[in-house]
C-alpha positions as CSV (number, residue, x, y, z in Angstrom):
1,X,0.0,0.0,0.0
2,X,1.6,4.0,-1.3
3,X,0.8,5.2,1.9
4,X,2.2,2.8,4.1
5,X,5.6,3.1,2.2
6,X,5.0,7.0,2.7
7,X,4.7,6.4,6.4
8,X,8.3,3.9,6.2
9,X,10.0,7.4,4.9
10,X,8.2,9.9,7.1
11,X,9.3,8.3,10.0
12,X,12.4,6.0,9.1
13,X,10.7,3.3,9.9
14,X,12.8,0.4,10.9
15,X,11.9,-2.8,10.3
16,X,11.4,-5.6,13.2
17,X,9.8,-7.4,15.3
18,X,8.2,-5.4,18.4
19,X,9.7,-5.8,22.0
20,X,13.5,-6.5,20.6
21,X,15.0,-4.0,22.0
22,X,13.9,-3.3,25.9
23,X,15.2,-0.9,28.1
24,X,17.2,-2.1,30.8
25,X,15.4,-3.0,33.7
26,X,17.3,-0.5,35.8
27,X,15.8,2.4,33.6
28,X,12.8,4.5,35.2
29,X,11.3,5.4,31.0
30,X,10.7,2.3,28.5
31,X,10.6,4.0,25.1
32,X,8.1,2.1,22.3
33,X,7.6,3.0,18.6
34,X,4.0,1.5,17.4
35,X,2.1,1.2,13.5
36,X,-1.4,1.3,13.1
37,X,-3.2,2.3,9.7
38,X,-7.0,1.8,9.1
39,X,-9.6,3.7,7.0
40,X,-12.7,6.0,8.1
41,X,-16.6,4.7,6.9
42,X,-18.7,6.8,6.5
43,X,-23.3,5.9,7.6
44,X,-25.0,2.6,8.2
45,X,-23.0,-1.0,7.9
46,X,-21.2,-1.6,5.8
47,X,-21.1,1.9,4.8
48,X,-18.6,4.1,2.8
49,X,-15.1,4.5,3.1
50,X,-13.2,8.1,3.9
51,X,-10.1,9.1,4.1
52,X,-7.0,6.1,4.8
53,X,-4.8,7.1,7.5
54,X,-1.8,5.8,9.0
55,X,-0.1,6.3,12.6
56,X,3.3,6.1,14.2
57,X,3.8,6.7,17.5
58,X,6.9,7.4,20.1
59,X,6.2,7.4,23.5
60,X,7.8,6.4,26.5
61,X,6.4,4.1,29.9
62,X,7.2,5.5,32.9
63,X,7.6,2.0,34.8
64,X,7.2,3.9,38.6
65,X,4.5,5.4,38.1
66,X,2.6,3.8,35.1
67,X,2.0,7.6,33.0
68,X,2.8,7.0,29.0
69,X,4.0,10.3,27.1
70,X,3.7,10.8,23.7
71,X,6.6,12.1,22.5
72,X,5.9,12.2,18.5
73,X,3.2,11.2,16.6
74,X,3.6,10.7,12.8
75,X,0.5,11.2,10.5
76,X,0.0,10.1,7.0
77,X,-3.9,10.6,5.3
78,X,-4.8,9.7,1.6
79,X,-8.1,12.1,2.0
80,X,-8.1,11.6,-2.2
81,X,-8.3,14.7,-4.2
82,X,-8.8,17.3,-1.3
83,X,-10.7,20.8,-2.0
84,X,-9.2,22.4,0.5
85,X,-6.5,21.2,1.7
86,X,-5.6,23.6,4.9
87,X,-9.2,22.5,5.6
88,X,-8.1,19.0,6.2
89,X,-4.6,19.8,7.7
90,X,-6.6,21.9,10.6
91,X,-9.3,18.6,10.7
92,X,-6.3,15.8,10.6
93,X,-4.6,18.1,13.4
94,X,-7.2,18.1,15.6
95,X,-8.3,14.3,15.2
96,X,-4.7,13.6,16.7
97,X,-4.9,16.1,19.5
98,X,-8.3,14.6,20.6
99,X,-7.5,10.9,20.0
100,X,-4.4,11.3,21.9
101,X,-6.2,12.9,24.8
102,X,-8.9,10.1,24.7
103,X,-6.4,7.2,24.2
104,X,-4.7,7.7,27.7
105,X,-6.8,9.6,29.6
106,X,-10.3,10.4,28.5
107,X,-13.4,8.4,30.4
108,X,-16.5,9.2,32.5
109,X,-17.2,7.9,35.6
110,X,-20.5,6.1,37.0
111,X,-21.6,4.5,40.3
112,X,-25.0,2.4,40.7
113,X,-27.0,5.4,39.5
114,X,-25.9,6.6,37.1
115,X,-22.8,9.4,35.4
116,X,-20.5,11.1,38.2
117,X,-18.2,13.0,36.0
118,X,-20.8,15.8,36.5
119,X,-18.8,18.9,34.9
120,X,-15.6,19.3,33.0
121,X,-13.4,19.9,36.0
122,X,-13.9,15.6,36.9
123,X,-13.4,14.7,33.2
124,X,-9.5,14.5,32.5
125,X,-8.1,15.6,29.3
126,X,-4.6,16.4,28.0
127,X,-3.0,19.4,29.0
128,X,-1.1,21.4,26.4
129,X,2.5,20.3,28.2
130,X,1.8,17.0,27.2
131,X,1.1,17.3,23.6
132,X,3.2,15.2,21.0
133,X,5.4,16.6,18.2
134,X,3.0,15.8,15.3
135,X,4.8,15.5,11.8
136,X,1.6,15.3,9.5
137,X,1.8,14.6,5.3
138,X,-1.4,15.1,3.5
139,X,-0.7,12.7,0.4
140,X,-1.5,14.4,-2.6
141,X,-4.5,12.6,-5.0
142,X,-5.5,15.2,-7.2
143,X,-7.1,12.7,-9.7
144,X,-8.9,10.9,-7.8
145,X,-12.3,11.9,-6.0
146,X,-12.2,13.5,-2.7
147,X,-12.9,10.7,0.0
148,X,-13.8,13.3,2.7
149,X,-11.8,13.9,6.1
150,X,-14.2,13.5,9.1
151,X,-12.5,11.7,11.9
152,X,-10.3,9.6,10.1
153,X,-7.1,10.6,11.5
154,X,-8.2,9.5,14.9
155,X,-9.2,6.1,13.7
156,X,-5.8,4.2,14.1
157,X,-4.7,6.0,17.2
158,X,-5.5,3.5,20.1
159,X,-3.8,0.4,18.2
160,X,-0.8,2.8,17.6
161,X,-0.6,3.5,21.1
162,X,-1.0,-0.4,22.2
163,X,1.7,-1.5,20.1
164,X,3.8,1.0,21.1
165,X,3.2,0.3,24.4
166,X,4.2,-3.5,24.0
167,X,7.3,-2.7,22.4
168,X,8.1,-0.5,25.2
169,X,7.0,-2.7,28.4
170,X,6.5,-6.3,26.6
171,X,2.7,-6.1,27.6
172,X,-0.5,-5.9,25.4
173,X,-3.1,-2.8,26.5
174,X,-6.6,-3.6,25.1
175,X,-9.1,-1.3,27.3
176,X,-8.6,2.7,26.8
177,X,-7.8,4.6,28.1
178,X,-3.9,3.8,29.1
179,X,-4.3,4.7,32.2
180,X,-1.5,4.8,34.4
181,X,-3.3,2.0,36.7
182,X,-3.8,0.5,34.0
183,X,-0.8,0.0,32.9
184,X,0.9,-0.5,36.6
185,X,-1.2,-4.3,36.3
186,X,0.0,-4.4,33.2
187,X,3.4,-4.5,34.4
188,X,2.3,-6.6,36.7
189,X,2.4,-9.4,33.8
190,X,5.3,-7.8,31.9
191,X,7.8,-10.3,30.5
192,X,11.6,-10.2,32.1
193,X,13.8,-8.8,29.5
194,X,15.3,-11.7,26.4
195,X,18.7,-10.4,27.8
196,X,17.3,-11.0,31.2
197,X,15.8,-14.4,30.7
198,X,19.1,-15.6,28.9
199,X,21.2,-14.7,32.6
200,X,18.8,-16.6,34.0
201,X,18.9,-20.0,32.0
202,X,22.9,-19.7,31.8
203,X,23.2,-19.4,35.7
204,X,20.7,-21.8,36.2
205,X,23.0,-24.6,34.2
């Protein structure tokens, strides 16, 4: 697919499996990279497709106290021929910002009768210190017909952030947000290092 290799060169993409490369257990911050690409429909199932977009994602675990940064986010969207295409920079832009923010922290809150996140001060969203770098490429399609934006750019942001996750801590996220409790029990489960786990079978001989 074009705009996967598009992605491969935005980001210098290397080539891998996940998780080969963990940081040393004596490190405080695991850094992850993570790939995700998916396309936007559009109405009723099975609908009509939008705009294709692909992710890569930076960010780094901190393994004391659980909180995932995203450090850069890397955007690629095949929107087709696009009418205006500031239009959909400013839409793609703000697709990240929010998906980000809902990805690791966005949720309400209930008890047995009903929503407690009552007003915006007990609904958590991300503060401007804690955006991401974003490096966005609007692939150009003039001769094709315009797919439309809407919300595609926020479509493959959650698997982006799971598998950078994993590469970072070993550990598979599947409920959003990535909470920082959330991931604390995920660490719970986390793998020992390869490096780790080969000490451990050579003194064990």
């Amino acid at each position: 697919m074009a705009l996967i290799e598009t992605m491969k060169t935005q980001s210098n993409w290397q080539a891998g499996p996940a998780f080969r490369s963990p940081t040393a257990a004596g490190e405080r911050l695991a850094k992850g990279r993570g790939f995700a690409y998916a396309r936007y429909f559009h109405s009723k199932f099975p609908g009509y497709g939008a705009a294709w977009c692909v992710w890569v994602i930076d960010v780094t675990v901190d393994r004391q106290t659980g909180k995932v940064a995203a450090r850069k986010v890397y955007v690629a969207q095949d929107t087709g021929a696009m009418v205006n295409p500031a239009g959909v920079r400013h839409q793609a832009h703000g697709n990240i910002v929010q998906a980000t923010s809902r990805v690791l922290k966005e949720f309400v809150t209930f008890d047995g009768q009903g929503v407690t996140a009552l007003e915006w001060g007990g609904y958590p969203i991300l503060r401007f210190p804690e955006l991401p770098e974003i490096d966005l490429q609007l692939v150009e399609r003039p001769d094709e017909a315009p797919m439309g934006a809407g919300e595609s750019a926020s479509v493959p942001s959650a698997a982006a952030f799971s598998n950078a996750i994993f590469d970072a801590i070993g550990v598979r996220l599947r409920e959003v947000p990535f909470t920082p409790s959330r991931v604390l029990a995920a660490l719970k489960n986390a793998p020992a290092a390869p490096a780790a786990n080969a000490a451990a079978a050579a003194a064990s001989r």
